[in-house]
C-alpha positions in Angstrom: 27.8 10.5 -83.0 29.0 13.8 -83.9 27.3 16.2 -86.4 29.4 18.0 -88.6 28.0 21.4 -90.3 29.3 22.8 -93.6 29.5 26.6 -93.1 30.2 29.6 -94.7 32.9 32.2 -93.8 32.8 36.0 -93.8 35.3 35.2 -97.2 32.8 33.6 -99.0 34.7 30.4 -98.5 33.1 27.2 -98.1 34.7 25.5 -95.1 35.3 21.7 -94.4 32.7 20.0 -92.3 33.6 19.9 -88.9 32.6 18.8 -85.2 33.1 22.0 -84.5 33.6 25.5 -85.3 36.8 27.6 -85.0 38.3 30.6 -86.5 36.3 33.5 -87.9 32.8 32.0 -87.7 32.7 31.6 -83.5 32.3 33.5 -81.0 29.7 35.5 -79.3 28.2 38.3 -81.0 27.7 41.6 -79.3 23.9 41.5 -78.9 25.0 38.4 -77.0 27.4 39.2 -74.7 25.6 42.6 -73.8 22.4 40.6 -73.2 24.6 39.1 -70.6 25.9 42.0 -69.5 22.9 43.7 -68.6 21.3 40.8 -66.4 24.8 40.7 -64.5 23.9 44.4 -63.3 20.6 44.0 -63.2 21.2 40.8 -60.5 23.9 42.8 -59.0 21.6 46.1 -58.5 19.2 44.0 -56.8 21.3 42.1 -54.7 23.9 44.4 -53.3 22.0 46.6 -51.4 20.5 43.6 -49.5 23.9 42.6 -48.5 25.2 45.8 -47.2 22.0 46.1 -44.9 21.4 43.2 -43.7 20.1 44.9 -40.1 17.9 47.1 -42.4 16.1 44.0 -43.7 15.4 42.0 -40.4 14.2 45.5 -38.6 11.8 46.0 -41.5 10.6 42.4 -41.0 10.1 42.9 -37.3 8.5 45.9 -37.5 5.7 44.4 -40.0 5.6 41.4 -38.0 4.3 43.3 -34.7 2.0 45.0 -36.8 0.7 42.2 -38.0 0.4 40.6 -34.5 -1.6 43.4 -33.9 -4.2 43.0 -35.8 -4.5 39.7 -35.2 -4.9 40.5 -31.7 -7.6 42.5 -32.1 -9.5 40.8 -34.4 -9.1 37.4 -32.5 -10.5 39.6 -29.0 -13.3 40.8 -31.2 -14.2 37.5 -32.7 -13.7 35.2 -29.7 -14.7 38.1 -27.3 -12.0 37.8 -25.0 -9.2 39.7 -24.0 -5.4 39.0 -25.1 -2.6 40.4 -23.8 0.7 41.1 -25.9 3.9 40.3 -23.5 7.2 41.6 -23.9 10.6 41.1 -22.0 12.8 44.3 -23.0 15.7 42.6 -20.9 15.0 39.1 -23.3 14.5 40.6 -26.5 11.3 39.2 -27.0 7.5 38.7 -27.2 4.7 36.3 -26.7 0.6 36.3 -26.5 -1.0 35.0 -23.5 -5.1 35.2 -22.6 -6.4 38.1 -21.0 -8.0 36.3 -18.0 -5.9 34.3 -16.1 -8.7 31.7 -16.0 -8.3 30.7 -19.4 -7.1 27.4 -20.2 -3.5 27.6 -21.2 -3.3 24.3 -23.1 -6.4 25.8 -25.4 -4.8 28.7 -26.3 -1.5 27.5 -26.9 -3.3 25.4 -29.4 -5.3 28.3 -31.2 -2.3 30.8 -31.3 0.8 28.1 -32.0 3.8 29.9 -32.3 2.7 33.5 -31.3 2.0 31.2 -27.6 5.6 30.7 -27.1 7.8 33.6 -27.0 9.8 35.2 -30.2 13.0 36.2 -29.8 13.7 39.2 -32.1 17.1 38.3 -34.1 20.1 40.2 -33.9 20.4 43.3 -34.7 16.9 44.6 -34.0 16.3 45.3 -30.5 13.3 46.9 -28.6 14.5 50.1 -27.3 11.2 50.9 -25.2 7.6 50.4 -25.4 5.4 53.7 -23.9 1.9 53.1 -22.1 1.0 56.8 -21.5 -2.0 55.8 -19.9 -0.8 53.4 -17.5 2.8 53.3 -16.8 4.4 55.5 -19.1 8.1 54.4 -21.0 9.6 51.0 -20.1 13.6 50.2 -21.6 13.7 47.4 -19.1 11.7 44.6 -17.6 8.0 43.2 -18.9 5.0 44.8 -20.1 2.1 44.2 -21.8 -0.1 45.4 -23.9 -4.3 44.3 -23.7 -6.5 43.5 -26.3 -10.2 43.8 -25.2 -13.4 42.5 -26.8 -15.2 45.7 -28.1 -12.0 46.3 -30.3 -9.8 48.8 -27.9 -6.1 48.4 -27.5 -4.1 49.8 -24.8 -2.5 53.1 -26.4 1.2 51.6 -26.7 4.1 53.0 -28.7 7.0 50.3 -29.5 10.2 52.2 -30.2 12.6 49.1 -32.7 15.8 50.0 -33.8 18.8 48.3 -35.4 21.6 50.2 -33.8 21.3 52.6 -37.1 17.9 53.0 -38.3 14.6 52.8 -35.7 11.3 52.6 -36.2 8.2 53.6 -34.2 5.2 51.4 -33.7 2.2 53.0 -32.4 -1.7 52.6 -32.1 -3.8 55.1 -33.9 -7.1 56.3 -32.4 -9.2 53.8 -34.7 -6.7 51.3 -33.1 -4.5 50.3 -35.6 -1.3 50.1 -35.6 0.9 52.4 -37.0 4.3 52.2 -37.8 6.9 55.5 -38.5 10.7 55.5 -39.8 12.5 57.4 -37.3 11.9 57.2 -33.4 9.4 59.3 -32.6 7.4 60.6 -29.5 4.0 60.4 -30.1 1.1 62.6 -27.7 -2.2 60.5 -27.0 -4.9 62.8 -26.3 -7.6 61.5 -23.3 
């Protein structure tokens, strides 16, 4: 059932009621249509940079996810006072957690750590361009390493070199044993 409206025009005339409106009286005002406007730029500022950089994105993801595997590392070897070592295949793109001790029972720790057990692949673009033990073996681009977590709270000094093919980051532990991460490769001096 429709509603009809008497309404007044900008003449002062009195129109006939209608279903709807036409002529002078509709439209969109300008408040309206600049209201509009604006949230159309507003989306598109926040969304076009996203999709020019796509690369950018998933190497800033990566990047705070190996941090973040860090630190759970070392609070896990700290809490459960064992060591953990943190894999990675530079030829497979990826990295995976396994127990310090090879004694450990796998099936236990595959339980505890879930999915950081099983290797991650790091998506396309990002790629580890080389990870640097200066105290052990120096700077790997190929091949596995690993880096160890041990039970007092000390981490292997590693630098993790991620790039996208454009930008790169550098991950590396601090001496409180953090780890930190740096736009830009970088080559970074451990004292000791």
């Amino acid at each position: 059932m429709p509603i009809s409206v008497a309404t007044t025009c900008k003449q002062g005339q009195q129109k006939q009621p209608t279903a709807r409106l036409c002529g002078a009286c509709s439209g969109f005002t300008l408040l309206e249509l600049s209201l509009v406007l604006l949230i159309i730029v507003v989306v598109l500022a926040l969304v076009v940079p996203r999709l020019r950089e796509p690369g950018r994105a998933e190497l800033d993801a990566q990047a705070h996810r190996l941090t973040l595997v860090f630190r759970l590392l070392r609070s896990q070897a700290v809490l459960n006072g064992a060591a953990y070592r943190l894999n990675y295949d530079l030829d497979q793109q990826r990295y995976w957690v396994t127990p310090g001790d090879q004694a450990s029972e796998l099936a236990d720790f595959i339980r505890d750590f879930g999915a950081l057990a099983r290797a991650t692949r790091l998506p396309e673009p990002v790629v580890i361009m080389d990870v640097v033990l200066p105290t052990l073996v120096g700077k790997i681009a190929q091949g596995q390493i690993y880096t160890t977590f041990y039970p007092d709270g000390s981490i292997d000094p590693t630098v993790i070199h991620l790039s996208n093919g454009r930008q790169a980051y550098t991950l590396y532990r601090t001496e409180g044993g953090r780890l930190k991460m740096a736009e830009g490769y970088r080559e970074v001096e451990y004292s000791g």
